[in-house]
N, CA and C atoms as a LAMMPS dump frame, in Angstrom:
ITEM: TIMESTEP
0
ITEM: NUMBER OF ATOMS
528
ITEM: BOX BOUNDS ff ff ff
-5.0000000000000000e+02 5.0000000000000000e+02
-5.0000000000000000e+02 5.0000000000000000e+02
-5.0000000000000000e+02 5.0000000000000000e+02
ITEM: ATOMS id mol type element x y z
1 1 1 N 166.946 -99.548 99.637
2 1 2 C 166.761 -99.689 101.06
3 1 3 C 168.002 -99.22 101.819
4 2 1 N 168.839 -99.38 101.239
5 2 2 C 170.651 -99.261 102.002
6 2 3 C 170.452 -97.788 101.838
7 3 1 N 170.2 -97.109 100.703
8 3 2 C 170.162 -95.437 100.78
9 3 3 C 169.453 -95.142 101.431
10 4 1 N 168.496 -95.415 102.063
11 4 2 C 167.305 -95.108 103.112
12 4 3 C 167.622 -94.592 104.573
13 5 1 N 168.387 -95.892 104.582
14 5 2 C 169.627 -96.093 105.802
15 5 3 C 170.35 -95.16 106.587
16 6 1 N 171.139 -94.949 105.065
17 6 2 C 172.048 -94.005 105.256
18 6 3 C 171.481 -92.474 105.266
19 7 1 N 170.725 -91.913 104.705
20 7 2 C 170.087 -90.791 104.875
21 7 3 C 169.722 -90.42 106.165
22 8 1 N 169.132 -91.433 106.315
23 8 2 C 168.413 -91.865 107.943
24 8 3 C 169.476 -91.534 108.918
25 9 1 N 170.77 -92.131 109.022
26 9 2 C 171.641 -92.055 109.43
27 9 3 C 172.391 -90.77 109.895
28 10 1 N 172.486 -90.159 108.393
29 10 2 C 173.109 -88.88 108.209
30 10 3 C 171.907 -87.429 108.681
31 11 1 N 170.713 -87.829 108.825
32 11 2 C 169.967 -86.51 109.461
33 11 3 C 169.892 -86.831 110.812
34 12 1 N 169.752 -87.854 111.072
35 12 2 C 169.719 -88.334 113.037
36 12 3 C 171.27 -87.589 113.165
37 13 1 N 172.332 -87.837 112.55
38 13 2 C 173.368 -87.496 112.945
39 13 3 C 173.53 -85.849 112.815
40 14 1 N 172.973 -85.367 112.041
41 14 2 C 172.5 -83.755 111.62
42 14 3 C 171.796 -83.129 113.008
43 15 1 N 170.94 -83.999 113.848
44 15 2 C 169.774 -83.173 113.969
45 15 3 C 170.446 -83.912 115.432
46 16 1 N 171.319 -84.51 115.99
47 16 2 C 172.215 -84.771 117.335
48 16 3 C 172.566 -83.473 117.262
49 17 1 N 173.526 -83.275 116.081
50 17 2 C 174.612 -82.319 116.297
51 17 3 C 173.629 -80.736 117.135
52 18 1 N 172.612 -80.408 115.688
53 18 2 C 172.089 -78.965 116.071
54 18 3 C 171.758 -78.703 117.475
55 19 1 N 171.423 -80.374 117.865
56 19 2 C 170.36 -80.046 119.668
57 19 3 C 172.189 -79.674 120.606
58 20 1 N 172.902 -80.457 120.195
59 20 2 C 174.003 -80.271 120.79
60 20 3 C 174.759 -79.08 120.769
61 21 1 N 174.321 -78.378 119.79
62 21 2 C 175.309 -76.808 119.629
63 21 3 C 174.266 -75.624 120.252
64 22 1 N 172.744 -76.051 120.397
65 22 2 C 172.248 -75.541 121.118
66 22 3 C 172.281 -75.15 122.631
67 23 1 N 172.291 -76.624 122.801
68 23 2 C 172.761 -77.4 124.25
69 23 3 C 173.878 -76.548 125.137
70 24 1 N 174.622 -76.596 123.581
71 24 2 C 175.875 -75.714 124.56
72 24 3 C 175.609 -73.986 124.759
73 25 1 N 175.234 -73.719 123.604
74 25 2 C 174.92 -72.035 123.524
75 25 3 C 173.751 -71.488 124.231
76 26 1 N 172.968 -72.288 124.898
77 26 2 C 171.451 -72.107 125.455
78 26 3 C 171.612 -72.511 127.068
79 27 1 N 172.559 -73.321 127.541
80 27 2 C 172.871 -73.578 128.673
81 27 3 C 173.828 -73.75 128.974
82 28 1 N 174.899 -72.663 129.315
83 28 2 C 176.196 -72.757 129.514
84 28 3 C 176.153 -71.69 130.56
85 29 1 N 175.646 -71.985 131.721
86 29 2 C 175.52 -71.011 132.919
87 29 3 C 176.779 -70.934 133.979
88 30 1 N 176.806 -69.84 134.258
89 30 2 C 178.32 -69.025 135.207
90 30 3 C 177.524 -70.432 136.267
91 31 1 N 178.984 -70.613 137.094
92 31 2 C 178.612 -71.403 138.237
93 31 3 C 179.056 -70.675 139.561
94 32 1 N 178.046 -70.641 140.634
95 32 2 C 178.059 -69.728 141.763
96 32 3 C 180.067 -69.726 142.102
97 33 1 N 180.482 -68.335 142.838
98 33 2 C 181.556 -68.18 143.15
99 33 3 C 181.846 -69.053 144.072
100 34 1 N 182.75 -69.514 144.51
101 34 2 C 183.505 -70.217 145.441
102 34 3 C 183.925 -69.481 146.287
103 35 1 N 184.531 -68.575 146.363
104 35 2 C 184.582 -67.367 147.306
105 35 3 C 184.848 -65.809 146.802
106 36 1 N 183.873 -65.29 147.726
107 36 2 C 183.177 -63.743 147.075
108 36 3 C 184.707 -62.873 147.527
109 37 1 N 184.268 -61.837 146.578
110 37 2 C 185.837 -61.081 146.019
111 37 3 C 185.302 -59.605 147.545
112 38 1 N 186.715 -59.248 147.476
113 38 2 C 186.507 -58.293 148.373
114 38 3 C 187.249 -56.647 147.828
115 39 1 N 187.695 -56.437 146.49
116 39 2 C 187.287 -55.516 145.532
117 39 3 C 187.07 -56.059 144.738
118 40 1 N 186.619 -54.984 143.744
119 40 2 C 185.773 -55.09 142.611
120 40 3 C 187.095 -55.732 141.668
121 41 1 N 186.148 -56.934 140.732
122 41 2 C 187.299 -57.466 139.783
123 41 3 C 187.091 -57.736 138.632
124 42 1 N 187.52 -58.338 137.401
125 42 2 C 186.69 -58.281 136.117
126 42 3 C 187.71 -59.861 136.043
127 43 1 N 186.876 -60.524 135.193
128 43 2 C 187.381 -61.848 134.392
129 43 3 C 186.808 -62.2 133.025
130 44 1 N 187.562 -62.285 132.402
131 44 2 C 187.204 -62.571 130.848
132 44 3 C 187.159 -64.101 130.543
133 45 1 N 186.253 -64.753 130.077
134 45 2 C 186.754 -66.013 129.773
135 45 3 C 186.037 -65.94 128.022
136 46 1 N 186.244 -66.781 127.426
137 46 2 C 185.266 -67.153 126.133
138 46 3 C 185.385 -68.459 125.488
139 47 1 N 184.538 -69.003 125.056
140 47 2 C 184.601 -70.218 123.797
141 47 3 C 184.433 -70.185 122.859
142 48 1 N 183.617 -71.114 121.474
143 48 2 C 183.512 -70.831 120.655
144 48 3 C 183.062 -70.137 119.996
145 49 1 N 181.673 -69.797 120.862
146 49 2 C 180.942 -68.811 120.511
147 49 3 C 180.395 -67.401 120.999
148 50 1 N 180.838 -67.681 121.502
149 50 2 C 180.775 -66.226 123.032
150 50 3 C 182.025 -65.6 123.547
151 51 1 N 182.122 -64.036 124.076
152 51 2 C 182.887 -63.506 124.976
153 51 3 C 181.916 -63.471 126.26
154 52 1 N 182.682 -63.598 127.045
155 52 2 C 182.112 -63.373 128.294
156 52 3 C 182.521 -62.809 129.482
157 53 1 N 182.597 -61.728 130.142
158 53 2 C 182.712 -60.598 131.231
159 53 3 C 182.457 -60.461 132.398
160 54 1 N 182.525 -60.998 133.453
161 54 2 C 182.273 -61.028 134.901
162 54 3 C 182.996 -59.881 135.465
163 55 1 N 182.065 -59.056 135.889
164 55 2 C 182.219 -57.442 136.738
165 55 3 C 182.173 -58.082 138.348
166 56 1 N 182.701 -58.698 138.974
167 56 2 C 182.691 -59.045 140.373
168 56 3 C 182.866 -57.782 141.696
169 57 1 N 181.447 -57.796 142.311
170 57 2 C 181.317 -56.68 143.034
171 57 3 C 180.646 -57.035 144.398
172 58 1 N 181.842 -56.749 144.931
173 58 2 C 181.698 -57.224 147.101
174 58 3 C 180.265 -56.381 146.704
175 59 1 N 179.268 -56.897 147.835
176 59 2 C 177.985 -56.762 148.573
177 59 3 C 178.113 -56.998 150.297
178 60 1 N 177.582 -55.912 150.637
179 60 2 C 177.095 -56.024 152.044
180 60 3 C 176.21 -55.434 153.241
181 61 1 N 175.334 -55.612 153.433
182 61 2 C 174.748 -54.823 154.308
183 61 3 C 174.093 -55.465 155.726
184 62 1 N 173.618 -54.357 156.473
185 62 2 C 172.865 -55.004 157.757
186 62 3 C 171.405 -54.868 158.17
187 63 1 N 171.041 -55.357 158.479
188 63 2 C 169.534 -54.764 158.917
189 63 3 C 169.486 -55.37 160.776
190 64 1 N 168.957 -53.821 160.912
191 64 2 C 169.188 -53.566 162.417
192 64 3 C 168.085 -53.169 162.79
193 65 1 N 167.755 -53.648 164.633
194 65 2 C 166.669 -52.614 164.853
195 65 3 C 166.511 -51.183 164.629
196 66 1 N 165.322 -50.763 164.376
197 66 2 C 165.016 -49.051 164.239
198 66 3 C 165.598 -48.374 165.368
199 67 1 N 166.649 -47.356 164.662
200 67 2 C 167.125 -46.769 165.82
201 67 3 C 166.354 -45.513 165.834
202 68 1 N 165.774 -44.784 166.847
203 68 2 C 164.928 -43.609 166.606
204 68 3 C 165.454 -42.377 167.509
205 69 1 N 165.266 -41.573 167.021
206 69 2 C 166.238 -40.334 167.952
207 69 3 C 165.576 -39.039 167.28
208 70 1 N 165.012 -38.225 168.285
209 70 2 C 164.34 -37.228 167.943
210 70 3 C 163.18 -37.12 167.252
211 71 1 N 162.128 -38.367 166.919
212 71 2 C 161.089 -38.915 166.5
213 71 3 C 162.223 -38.963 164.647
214 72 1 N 162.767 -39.821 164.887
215 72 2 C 163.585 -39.58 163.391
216 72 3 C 164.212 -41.13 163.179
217 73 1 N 163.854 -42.013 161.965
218 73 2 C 164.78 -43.203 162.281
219 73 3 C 166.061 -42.952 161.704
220 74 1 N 167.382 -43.78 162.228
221 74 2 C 168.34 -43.152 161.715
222 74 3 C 168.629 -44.663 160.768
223 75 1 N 169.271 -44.459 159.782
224 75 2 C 169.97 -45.529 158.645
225 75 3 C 171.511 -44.807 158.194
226 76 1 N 172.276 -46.182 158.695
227 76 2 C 173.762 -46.118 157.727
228 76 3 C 174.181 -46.126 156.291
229 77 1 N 174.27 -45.146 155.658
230 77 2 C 174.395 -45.292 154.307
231 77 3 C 175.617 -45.609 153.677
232 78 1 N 176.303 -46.163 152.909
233 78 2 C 177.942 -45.713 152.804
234 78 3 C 177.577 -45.787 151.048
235 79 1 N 178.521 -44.54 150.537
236 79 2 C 178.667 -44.285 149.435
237 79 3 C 180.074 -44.772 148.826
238 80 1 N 180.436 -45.892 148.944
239 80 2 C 181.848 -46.319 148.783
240 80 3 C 181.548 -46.7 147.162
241 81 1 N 182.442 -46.074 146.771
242 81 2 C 182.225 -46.621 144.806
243 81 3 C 182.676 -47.534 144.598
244 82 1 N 183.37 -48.478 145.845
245 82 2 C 184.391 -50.185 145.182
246 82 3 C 183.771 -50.881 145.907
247 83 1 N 182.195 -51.225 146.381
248 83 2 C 181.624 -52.105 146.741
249 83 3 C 180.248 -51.584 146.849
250 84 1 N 179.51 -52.53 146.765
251 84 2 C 177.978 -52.038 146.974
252 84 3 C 177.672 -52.347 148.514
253 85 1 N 177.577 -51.341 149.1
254 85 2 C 177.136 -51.632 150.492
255 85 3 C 176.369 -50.535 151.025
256 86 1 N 175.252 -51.409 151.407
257 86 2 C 173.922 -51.061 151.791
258 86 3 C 174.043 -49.896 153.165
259 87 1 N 174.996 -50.411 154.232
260 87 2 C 174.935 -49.988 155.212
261 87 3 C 174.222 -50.469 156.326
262 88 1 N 174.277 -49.968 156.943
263 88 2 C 172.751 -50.397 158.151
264 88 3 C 171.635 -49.571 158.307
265 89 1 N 170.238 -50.468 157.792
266 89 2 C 169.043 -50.236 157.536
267 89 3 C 168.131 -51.523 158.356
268 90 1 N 166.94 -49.926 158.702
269 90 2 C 166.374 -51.104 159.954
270 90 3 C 165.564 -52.117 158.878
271 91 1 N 165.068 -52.799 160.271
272 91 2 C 164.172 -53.828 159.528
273 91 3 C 162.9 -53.358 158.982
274 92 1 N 162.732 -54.238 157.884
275 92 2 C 161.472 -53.967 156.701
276 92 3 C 161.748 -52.505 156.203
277 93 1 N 162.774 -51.284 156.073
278 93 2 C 162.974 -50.843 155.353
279 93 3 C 163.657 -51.361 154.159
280 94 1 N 163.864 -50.182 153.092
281 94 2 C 164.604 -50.681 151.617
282 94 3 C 165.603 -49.448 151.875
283 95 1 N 166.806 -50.339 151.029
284 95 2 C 167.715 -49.215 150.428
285 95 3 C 167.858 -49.081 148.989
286 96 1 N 168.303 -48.851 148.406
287 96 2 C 167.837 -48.667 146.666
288 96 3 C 169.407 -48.518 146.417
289 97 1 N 169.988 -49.103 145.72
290 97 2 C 171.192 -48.642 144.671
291 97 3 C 171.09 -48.655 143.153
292 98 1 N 171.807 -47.927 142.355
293 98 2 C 171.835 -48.034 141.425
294 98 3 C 173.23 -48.536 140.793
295 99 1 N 173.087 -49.621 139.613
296 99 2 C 174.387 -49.388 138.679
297 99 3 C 173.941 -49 137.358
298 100 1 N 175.33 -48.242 136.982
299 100 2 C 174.958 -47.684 135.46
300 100 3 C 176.336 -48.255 134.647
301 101 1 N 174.99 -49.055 133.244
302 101 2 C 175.601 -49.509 132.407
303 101 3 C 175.747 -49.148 131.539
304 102 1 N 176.585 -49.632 130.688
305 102 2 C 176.603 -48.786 128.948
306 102 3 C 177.353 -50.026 128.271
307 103 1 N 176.69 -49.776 126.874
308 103 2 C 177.302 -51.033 126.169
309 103 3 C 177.777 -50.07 124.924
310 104 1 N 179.111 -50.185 124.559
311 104 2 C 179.597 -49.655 123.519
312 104 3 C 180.06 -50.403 122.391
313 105 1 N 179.813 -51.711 122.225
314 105 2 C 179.955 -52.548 121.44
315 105 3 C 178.478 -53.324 121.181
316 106 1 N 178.574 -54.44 120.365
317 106 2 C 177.073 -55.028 119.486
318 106 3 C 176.264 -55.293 120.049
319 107 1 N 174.838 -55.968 120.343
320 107 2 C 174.514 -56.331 121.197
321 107 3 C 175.235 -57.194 122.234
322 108 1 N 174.692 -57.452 123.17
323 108 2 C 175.375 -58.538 124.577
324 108 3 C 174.142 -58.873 125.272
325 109 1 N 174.205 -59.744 126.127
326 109 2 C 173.303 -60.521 127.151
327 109 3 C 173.909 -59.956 128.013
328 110 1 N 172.894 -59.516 128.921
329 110 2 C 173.422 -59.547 130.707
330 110 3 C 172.846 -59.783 132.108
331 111 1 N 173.545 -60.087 132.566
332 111 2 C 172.637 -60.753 133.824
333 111 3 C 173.406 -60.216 134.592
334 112 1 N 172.661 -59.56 135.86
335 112 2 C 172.739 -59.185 137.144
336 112 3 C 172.42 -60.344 138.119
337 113 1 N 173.368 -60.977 138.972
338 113 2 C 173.599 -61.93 139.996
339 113 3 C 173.711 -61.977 141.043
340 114 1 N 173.081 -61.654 142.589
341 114 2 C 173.578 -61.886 143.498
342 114 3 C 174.048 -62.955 144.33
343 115 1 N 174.959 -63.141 144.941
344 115 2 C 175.343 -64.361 145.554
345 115 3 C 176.038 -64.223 146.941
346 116 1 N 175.892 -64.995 147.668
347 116 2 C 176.134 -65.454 149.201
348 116 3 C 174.804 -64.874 150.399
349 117 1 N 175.146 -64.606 151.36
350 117 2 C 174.109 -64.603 152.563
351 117 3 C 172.865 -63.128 151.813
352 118 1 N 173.506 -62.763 151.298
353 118 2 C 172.495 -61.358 150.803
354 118 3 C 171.889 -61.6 150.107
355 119 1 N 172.277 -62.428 149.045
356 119 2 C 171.751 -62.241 148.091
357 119 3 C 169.832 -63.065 148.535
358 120 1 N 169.232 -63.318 149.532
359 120 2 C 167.971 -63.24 149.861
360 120 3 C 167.403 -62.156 150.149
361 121 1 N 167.939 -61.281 150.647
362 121 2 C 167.357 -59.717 150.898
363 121 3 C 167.649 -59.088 149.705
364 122 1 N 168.37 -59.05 148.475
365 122 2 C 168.297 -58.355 147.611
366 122 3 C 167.321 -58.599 146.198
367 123 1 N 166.662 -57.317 145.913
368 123 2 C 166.088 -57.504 144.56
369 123 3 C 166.636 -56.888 143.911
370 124 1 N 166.227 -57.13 142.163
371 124 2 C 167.16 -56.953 141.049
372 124 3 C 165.992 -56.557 140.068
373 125 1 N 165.588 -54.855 139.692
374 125 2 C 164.612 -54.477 139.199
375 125 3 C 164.394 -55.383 137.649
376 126 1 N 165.728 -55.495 136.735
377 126 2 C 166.108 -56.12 135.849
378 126 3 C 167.32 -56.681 136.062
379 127 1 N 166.746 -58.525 136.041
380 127 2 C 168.419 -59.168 136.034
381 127 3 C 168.705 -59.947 134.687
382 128 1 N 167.883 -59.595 133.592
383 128 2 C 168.604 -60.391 132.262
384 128 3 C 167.998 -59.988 131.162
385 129 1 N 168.829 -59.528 130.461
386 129 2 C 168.092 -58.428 129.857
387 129 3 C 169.313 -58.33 128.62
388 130 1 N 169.022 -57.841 127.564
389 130 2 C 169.717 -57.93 126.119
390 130 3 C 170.074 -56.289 126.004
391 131 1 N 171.506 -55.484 126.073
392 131 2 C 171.923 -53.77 125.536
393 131 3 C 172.079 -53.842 124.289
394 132 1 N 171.677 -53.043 123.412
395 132 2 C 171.811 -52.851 122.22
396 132 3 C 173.125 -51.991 122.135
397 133 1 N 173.742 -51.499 121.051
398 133 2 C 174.665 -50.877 120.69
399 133 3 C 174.821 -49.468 120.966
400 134 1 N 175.599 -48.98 121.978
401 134 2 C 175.542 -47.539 122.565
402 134 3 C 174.449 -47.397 123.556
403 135 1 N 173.921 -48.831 123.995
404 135 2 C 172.82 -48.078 124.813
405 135 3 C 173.236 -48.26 126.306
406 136 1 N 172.313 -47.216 127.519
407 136 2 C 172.849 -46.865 128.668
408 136 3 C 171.783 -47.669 129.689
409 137 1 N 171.788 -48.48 130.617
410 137 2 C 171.093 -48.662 131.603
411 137 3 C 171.296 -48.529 132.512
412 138 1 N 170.129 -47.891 134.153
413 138 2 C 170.247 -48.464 135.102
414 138 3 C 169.404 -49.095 135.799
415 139 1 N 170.563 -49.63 136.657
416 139 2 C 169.608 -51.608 136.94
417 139 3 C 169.392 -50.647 138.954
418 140 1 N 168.294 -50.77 139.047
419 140 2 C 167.887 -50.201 140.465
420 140 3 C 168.293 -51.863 141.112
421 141 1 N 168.98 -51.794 142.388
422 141 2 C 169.169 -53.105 143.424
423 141 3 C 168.348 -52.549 144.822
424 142 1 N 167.407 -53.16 145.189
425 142 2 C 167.052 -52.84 146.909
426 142 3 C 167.718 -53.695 147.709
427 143 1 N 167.732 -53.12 149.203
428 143 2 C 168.271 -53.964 149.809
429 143 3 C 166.785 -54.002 150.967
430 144 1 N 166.421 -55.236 151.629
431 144 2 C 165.71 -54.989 152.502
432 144 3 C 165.329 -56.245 153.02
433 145 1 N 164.906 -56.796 154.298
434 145 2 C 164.445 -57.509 155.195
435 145 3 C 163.75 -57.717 156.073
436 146 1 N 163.668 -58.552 156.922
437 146 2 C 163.151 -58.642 158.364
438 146 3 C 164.117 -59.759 159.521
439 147 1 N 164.956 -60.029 159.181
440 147 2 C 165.922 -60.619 159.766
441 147 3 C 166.958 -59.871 160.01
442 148 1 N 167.064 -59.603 161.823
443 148 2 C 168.574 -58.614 161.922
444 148 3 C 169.747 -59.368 161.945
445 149 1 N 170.978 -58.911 161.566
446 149 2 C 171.676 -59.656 161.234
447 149 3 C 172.822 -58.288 159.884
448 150 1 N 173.858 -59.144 159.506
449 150 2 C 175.145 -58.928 159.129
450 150 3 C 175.117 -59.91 157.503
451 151 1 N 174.771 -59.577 156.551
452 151 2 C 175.037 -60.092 155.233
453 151 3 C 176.168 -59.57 154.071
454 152 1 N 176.458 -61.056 153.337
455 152 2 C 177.606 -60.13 152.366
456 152 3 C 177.51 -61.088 151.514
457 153 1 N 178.385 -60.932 150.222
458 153 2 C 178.816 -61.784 149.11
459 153 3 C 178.983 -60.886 148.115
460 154 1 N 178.443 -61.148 146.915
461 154 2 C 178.94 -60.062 145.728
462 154 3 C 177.636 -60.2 144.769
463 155 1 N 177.757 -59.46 143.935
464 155 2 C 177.057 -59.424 142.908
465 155 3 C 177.57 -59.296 141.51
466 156 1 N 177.156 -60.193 140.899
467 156 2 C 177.926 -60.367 139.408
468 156 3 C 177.312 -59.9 138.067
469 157 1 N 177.97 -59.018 137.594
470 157 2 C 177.444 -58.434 136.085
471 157 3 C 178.117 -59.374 135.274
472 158 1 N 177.165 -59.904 134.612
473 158 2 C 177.919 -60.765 133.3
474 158 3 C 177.361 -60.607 132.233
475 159 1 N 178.251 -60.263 131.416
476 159 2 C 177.461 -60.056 129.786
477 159 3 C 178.728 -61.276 128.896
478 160 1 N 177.599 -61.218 128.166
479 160 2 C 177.732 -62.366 126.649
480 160 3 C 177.729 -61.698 125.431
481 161 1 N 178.758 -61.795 124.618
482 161 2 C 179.141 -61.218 123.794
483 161 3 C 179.847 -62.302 122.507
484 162 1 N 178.365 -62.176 121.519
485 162 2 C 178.471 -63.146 120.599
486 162 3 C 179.826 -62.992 119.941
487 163 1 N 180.439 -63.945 119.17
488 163 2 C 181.81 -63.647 118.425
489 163 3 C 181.487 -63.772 116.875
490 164 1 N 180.255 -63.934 116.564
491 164 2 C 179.709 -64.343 115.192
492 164 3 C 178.103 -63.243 115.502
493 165 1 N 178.247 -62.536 114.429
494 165 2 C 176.57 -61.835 113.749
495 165 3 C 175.61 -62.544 113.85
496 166 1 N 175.698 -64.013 113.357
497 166 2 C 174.634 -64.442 112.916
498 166 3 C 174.244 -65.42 114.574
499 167 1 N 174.549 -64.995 115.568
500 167 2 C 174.084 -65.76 116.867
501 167 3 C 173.736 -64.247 117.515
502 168 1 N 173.843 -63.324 117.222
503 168 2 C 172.501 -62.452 117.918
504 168 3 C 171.45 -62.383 117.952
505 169 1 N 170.627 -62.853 117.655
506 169 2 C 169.132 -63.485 117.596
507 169 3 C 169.077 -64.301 118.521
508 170 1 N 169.935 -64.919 118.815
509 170 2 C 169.575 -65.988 119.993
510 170 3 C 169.919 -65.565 121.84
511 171 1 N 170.737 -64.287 121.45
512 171 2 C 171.01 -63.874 122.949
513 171 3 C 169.749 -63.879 124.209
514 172 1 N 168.269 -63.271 123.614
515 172 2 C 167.496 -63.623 124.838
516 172 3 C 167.246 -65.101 124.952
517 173 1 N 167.762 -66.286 124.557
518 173 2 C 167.582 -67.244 124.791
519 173 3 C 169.28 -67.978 124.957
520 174 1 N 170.091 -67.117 125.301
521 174 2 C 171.633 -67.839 125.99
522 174 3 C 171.416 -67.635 127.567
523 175 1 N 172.203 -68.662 128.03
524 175 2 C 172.143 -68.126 129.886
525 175 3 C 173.44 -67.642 130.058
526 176 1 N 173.467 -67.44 131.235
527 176 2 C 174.675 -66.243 131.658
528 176 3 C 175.56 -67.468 132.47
């Protein structure tokens, strides 16, 4: 009966641990910025089981009434490569950006994030999604509304980058 016990003991204590190493590797989510960066920045952090990569990238755009001139609407575009900004685009149009990724190392997790006043007008064609080794993506972002107005914050690339082989299998099921 006493060995019963203890068995008993020792798999409850087995089967705490596994939910707990799950626990941590399955929900260990970035927590929103505290305040959005105004160039582009990178931060590395990692634990036991993960590297992890935050690409921090100012966002901003406007949506304005249709300005029309010559039966033509006009839209602000800006092509600035150290921030994603939309420009000024009237209302209920889209603007479309692209980023291009590449993963040159093992697999990784990644999640595309927007955050602060924009991030309601923005969509994210793919925001979490697993790169294989050498492979290239791009993630299309729209920008678009019906509220005129002045938005900003950033948008965060974060990838997860197992430190052990045998936890790649579980990347579509880690959070960012």
């Amino acid at each position: 009966m006493r060995m019963n016990k203890k068995l008993l003991a020792v798999v409850l204590f087995l089967f705490i641990l596994a939910i707990g190493f799950l626990g941590f590797i399955l929900l260990g989510e970035t927590p929103e910025p505290g305040e959005y960066v105004k160039r582009i920045s990178r931060e590395h952090t990692e634990d036991l089981f993960f590297e992890k990569a935050i690409d921090r990238i100012p966002a901003r755009g406007n949506i304005t009434y249709p300005r029309v001139e010559n039966r033509t609407i006009k839209v602000g575009v800006s092509t600035d490569p150290d921030e994603l900004n939309f420009g000024a685009v009237p209302q209920n149009m889209t603007v479309r950006k692209f980023i291009n990724l590449h993963n040159k190392d093992i697999n990784v997790k990644v999640c595309v994030i927007p955050y602060g006043s924009i991030r309601q007008f923005i969509k994210i064609e793919q925001n979490n999604f697993i790169m294989k080794t050498n492979e290239s993506r791009e993630v299309m972002i729209e920008f678009s509304g019906d509220r005129i107005g002045s938005y900003n914050g950033e948008l965060d690339v974060i990838t997860k980058k197992p430190k052990y082989g045998f936890l790649e299998p579980l990347l579509p099921f880690v959070a960012c």
